[in-house]
N, C-alpha and C positions, 0 to 999 in steps of 0.2 A: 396897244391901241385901245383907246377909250369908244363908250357906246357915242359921244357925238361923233367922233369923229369917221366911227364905223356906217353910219346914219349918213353922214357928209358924203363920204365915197358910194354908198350904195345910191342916193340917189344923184347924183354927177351921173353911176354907170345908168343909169335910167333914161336920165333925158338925153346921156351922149348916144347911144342904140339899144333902143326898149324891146327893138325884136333878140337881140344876140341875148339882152338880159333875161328874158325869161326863157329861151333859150336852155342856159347857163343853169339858171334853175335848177329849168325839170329833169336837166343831164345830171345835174348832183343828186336831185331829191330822189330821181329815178336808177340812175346806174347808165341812162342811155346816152350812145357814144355815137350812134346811128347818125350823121346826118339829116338825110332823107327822111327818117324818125323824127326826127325834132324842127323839121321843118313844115311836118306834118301834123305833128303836136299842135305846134306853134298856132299854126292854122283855124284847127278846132279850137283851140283857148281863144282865139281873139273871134270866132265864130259864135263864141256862146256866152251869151250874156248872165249867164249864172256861176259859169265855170269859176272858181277861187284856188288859187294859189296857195293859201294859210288856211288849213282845217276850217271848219266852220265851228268846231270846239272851242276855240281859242276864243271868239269874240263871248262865249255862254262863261268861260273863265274869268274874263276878263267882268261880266256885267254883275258877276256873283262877288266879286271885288269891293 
């Protein structure tokens, strides 16, 4: 599978349920298996307007480019 197409599906899984996706996520990024956990997670991320998902490294990577 190519990076468009990897692109394509992730965001399909986005606009088809954007709470299961990030979700899915933080259960991979994290190890959490919890329901309740990650529904609780979920909560606080969509609570906080500062919260990011992708390091904040990445973008200082990216501008050094």
């Amino acid at each position: 599978m190519q990076f468009t197409e990897i692109k394509k599906q992730i965001e399909f899984m986005m606009q088809e349920n954007y709470e299961d996706f990030i979700k899915a996520l933080i259960s991979i990024e994290l190890g959490i298996e919890d329901k309740n956990v990650l529904n609780k997670a979920y909560n606080k991320y969509m609570e906080n307007d500062d919260a990011n998902l992708i390091d904040d490294n990445l973008s200082y990577f990216v501008n050094e480019i």
